[in-house]
C-alpha positions as CSV (number, residue, x, y, z in Angstrom):
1,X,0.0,0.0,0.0
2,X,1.2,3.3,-1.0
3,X,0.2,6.4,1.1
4,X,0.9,10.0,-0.1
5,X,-0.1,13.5,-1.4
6,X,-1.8,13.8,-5.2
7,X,1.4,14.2,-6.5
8,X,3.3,11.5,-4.7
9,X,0.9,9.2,-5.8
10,X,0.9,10.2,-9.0
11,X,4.7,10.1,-9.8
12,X,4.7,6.4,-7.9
13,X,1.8,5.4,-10.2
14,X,3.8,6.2,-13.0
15,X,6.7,4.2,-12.0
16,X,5.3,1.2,-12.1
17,X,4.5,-0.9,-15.3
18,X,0.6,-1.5,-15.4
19,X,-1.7,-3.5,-13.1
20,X,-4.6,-2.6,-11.6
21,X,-5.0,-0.5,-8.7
22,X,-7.4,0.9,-6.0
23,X,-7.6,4.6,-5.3
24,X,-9.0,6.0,-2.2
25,X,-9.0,8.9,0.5
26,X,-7.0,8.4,3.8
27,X,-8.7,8.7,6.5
28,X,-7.6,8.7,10.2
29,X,-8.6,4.9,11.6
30,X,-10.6,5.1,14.9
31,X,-8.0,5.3,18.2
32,X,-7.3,2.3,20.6
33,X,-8.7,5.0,23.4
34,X,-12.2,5.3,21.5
35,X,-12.7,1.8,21.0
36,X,-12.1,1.2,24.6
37,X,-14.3,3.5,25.4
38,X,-17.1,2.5,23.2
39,X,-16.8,-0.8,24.4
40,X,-16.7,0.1,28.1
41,X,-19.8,2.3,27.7
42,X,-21.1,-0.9,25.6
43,X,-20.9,-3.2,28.1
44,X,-22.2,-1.2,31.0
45,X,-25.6,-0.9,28.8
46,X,-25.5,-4.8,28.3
47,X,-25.3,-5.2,31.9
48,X,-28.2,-2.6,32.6
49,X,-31.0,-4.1,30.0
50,X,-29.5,-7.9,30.2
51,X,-28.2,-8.3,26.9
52,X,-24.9,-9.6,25.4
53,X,-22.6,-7.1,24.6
54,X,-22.9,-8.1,20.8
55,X,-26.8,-7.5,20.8
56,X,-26.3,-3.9,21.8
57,X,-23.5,-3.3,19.6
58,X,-25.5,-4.4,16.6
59,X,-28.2,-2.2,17.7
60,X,-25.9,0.9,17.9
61,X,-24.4,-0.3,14.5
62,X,-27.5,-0.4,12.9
63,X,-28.2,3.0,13.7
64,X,-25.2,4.5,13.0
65,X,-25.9,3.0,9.2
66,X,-22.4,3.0,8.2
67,X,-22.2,0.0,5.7
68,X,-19.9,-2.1,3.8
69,X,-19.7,-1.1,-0.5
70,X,-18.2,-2.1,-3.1
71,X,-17.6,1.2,-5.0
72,X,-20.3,3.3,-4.0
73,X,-22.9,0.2,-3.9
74,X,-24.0,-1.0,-0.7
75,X,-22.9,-5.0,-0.2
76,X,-26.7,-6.7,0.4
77,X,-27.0,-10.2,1.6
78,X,-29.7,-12.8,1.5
79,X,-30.8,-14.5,4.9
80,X,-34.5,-16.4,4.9
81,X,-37.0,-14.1,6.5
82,X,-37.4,-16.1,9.7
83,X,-37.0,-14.6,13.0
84,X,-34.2,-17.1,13.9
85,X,-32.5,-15.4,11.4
86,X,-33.0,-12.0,12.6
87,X,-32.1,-13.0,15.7
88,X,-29.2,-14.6,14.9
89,X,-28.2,-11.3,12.8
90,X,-28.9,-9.0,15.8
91,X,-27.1,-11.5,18.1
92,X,-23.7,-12.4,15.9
93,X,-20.7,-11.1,17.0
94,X,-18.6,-11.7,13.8
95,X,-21.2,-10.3,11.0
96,X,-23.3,-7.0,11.2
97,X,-26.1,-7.0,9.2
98,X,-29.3,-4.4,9.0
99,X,-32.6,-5.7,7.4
100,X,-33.9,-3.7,4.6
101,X,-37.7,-3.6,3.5
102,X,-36.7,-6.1,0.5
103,X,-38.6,-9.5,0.5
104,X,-39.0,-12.8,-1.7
105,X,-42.0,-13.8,-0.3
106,X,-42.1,-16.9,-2.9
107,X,-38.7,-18.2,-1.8
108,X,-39.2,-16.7,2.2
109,X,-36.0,-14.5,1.8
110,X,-35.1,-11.0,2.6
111,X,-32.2,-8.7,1.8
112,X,-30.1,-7.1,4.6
113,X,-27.5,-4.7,4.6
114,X,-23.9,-5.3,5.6
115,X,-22.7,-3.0,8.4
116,X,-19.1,-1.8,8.5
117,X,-17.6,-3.4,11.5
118,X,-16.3,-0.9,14.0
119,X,-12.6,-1.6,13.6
120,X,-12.8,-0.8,10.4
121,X,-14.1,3.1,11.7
122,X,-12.8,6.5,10.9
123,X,-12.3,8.8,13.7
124,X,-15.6,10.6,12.3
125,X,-17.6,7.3,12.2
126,X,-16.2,6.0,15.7
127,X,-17.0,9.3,16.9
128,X,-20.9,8.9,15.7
129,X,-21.1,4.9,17.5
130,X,-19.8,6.7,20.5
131,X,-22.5,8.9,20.4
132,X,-25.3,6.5,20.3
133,X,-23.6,4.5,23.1
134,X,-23.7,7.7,25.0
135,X,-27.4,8.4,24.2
136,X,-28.1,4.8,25.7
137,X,-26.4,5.4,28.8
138,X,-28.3,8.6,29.4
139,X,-31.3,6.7,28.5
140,X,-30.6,4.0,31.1
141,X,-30.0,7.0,33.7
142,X,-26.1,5.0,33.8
143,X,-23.0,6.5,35.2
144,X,-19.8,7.1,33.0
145,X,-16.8,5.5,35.1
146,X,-14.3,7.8,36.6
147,X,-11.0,6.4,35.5
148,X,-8.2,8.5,33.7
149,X,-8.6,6.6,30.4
150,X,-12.5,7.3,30.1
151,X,-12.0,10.7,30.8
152,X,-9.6,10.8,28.3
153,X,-11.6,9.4,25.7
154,X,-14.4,11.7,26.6
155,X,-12.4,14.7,26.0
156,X,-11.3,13.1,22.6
157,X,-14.9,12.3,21.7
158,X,-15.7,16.4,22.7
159,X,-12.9,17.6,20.4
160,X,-13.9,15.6,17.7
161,X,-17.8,16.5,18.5
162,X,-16.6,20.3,18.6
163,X,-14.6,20.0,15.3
164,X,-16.8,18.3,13.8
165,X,-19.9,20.9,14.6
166,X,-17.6,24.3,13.3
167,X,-17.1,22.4,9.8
């Protein structure tokens, strides 16, 4: 992978012989203090309504509606329109999906949506998981803990909230 300005990419592009090749903004990956506090915050609203961790995370995934594309197209996926399936969807912790309003009734199918797992995030799109995480804990009438590194990743998540609102 090749990482650089217009013009570095440009003038290594042009050194090479042919192939085919992916182009594609950089964008800051989510930090290992966010994460930690997303999850933190995560599991403290699993305790508080009885759920597994991965159930809620889904949840906040879905909302955030950040998904996985191939170009611009979003990658869709076909799981039989049974509520085992949806709960196994809402419950897995290695695939996010989101149901769409798609249906083969003839064959019992339905389309869903695949998420973009959180460690695949930007900063930016970290930044919006921790806020629906937050909005559950205010909903539950929770308590942020008061160690360092949460506070620390509260004042990140405010920096990035403030830069994000003067834009």
């Amino acid at each position: 992978m090749f990482i650089g300005t217009v013009i570095e990419c440009i003038a290594h592009l042009s050194s090479l012989k042919e192939g085919i090749f992916e182009i594609k903004e950089h964008k800051p990956k989510r930090s290992l203090s966010q994460n930690a506090f997303y999850w933190q915050c995560a599991e403290q609203v699993a305790k508080a309504i009885m759920q597994p961790k991965a159930y809620v995370h889904n949840l906040l995934l879905r909302r955030c509606e950040i998904y996985e594309t191939i170009g611009i197209q979003p990658i869709l996926v076909v799981l039989p329109d049974t509520d085992s399936a949806e709960m196994w969807a809402l419950y897995s912790e290695d695939y996010h999906f989101k149901p769409t309003l798609d249906f083969d009734k003839k064959n019992g199918l339905r389309w869903y949506r695949v998420l973009k797992g959180s460690k695949d995030f930007t900063v930016e799109e970290m930044n919006l998981l921790i806020e629906q995480v937050l909005s559950e804990i205010e909903v539950n009438h929770l308590e942020l803990p008061l160690d360092k590194a949460t506070q620390r990743a509260l004042e990140e998540y405010e920096k990035i909230k403030e830069r994000r609102q003067q834009i």
